[in-house]
N, C-alpha and C positions, 0 to 999 in steps of 0.2 A: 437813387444811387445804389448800386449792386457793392456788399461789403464780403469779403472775405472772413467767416468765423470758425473757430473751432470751438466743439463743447463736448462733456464729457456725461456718459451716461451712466451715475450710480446707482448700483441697486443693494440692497440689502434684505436679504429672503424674500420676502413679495410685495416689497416698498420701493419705490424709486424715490430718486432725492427730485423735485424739482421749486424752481424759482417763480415762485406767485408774483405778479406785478399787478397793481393798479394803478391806474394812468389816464386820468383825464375822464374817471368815473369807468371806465372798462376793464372788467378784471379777467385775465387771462394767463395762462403757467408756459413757461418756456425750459428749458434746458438748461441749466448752469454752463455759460462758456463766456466768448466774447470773440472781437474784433483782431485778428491781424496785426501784430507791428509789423513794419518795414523790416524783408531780412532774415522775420520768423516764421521758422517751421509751423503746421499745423498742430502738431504734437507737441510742441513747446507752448504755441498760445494756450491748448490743452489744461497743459499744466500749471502752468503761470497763471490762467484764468477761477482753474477750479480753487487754488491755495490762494487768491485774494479775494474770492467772494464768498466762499465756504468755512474757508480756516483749511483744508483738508490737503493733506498729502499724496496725493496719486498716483499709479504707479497705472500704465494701460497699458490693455491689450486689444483687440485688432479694431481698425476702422470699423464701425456697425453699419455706416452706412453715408453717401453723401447728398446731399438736396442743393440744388441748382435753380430758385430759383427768380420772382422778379423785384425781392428786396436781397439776397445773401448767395453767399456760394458757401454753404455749410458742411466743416469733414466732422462725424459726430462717431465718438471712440466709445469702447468700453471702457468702464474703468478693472482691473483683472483687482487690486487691492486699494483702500482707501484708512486714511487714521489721522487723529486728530480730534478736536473739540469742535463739533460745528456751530459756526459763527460768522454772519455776515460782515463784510467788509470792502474793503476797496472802494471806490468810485462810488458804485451802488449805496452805501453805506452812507456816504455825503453829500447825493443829491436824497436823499428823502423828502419828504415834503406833504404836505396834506392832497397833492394831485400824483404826487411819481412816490408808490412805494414799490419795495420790495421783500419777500418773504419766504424763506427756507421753508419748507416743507417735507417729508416724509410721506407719501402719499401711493396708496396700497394700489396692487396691481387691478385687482375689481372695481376701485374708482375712477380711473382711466378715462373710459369711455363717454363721462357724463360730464369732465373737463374740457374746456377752450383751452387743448396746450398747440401752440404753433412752432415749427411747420408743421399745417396736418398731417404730410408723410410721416414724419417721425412719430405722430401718437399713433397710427396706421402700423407700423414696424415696431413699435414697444407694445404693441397688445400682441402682435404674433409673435415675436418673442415669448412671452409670457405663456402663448395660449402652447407655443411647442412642447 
């Protein structure tokens, strides 16, 4: 099943924030976003998404970029400013479990490359970002 997400790319000097999961013994880093309500803009799931699983209040600026493809139709924003205490929460926060976690992260733009972050396009387009 193909889902609808949106997530938000923060960085902080040569750090991006991203969400470490381990799941079923596979550890892999993803984007901070989510899933689509009925109704809802990209830019709102956006927002909505980063302020329940971060704690963080976002303010974005422009699309970075979109991935289409055969799990998600993902719109992935900048974030222009970000505040708050970070801290996981929402959903994330209540399925934990000794097979499904999750894990905020800080994680420097030179270590990138040596990460399983999915969709590959996206770690592909945050390393050139970086390297521009």
């Amino acid at each position: 099943m193909v889902y609808n997400r949106a997530a938000v790319i923060i960085i902080d000097e040569n750090k991006i924030l991203l969400l470490r999961r381990i799941k079923k013994g596979k550890e892999y880093y993803v984007i901070p976003g989510g899933t689509m309500e009925e109704e809802e803009k990209p830019e709102e799931t956006a927002v909505r998404e980063i302020k329940e699983e971060t704690n963080f209040d976002v303010e974005l600026s422009e699309v970075f970029c979109r991935v289409n493809d055969s799990w998600h139709n993902g719109t992935y924003f900048l974030a222009k400013k970000f505040s708050g205490e970070l801290k996981l929460g929402g959903p994330e926060l209540q399925r934990i479990n000794d097979n499904n976690q999750y894990h905020l992260e800080w994680v420097h733009k030179d270590d990138l490359q040596k990460l399983l972050l999915y969709p590959d396009e996206i770690k592909k387009k945050i390393i050139e970002y970086f390297s521009a």
